[in-house]
C-alpha positions in Angstrom: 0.0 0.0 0.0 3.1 2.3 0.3 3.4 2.9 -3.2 -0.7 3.6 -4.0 -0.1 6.2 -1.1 3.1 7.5 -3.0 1.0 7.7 -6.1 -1.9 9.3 -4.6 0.6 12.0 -3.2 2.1 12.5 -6.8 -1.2 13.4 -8.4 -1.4 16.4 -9.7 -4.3 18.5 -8.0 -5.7 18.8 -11.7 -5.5 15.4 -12.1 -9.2 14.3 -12.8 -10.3 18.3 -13.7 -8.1 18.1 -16.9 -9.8 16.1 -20.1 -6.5 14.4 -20.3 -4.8 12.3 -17.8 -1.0 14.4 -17.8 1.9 12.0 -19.4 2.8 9.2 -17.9 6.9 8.2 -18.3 7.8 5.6 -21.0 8.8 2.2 -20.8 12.5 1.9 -22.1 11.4 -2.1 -23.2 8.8 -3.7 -23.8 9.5 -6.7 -21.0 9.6 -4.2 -18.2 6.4 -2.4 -19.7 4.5 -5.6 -19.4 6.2 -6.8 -16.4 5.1 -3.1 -14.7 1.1 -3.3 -16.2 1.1 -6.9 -14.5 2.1 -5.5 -11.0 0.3 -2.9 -11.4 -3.0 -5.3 -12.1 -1.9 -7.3 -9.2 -2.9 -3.9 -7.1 -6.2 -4.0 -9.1 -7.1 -7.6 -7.9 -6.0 -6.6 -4.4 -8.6 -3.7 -4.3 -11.2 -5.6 -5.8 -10.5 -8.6 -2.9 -10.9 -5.6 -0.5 -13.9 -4.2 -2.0 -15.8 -7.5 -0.9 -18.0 -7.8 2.0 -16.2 -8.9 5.5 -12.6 -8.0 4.0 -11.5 -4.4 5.5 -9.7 -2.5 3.5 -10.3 0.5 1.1 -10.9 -1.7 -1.9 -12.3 1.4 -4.4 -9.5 3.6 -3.5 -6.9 0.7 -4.4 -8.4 -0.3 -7.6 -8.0 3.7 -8.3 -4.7 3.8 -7.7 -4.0 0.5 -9.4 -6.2 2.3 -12.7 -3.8 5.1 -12.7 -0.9 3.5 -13.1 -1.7 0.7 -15.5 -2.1 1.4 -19.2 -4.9 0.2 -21.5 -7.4 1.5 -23.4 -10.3 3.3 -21.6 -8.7 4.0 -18.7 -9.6 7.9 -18.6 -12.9 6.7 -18.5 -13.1 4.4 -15.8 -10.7 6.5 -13.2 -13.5 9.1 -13.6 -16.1 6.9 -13.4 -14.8 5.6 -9.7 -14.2 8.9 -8.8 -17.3 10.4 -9.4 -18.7 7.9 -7.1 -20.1 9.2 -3.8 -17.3 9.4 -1.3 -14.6 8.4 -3.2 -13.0 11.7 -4.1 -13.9 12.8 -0.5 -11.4 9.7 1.1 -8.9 10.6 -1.4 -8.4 14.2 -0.3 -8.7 13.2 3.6 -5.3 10.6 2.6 -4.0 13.9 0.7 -4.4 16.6 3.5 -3.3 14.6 6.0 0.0 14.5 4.1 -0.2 18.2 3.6 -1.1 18.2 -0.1 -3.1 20.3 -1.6 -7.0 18.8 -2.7 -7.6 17.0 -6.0 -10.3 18.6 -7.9 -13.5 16.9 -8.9 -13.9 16.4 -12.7 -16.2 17.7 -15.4 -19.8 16.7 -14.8 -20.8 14.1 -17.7 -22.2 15.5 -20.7 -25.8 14.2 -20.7 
C-alpha cells in the first residue's frame, strides 16, 4: 500500500479536472512495460478482494490507484467513473491533506 499512497501524493491536484490524464513516463522495453502493467494489475485484484464484504480495506481507493498507473485502453474513462462515485474523491483528499497536499479537484460533470 506504500506505493498507491506514494501515487496518490504525486497526483497532480488537476488530475481528474483536466480532459487528459498528464503523461505518464515511458517504458524503455517492452518486457519491463508488461512486467510493470502486471504489477500494477496485481494492485487492481487486491482492491477488488478488499472491495468484498467482510474484508476491511479500502478496496475502491486501491483499484484507483492501481487504474492510474496501469495502461490500457479506456482507462480515462473508468478513473472518472470511480471517482465520481459518492465518497470516493472525499477519502482521497482526507489521505492527501493529512499529508499536507493540496485537494484534487472533482472532474467535469458528464455531458448528458
Amino acid at each position: 500500500m506504500v506505493v498507491g499512497l506514494r501515487v496518490l501524493l504525486a497526483l497532480p491536484p488537476g488530475y481528474f479536472r483536466d480532459a487528459e490524464a498528464p503523461a505518464t513516463i515511458r517504458a524503455r522495453s517492452v518486457a519491463w512495460r508488461i512486467t510493470r502493467n502486471l504489477l500494477r494489475l496485481v494492485l487492481i485484484a487486491v482492491g477488488i478482494v478488499l472491495s468484498l464484504p467482510l474484508v476491511p480495506g479500502q478496496g475502491l481507493l486501491t483499484i484507483l490507484i492501481g487504474l492510474v498507473l496501469v495502461d490500457f485502453p479506456g482507462r480515462r474513462r473508468l478513473e472518472l467513473g470511480l471517482v465520481r462515485r459518492r465518497g470516493v474523491l472525499a477519502a482521497l483528499n482526507r489521505i492527501r491533506a493529512r499529508f499536507g497536499r493540496p485537494v484534487l479537484e472533482p472532474p467535469e460533470p458528464q455531458a448528458p
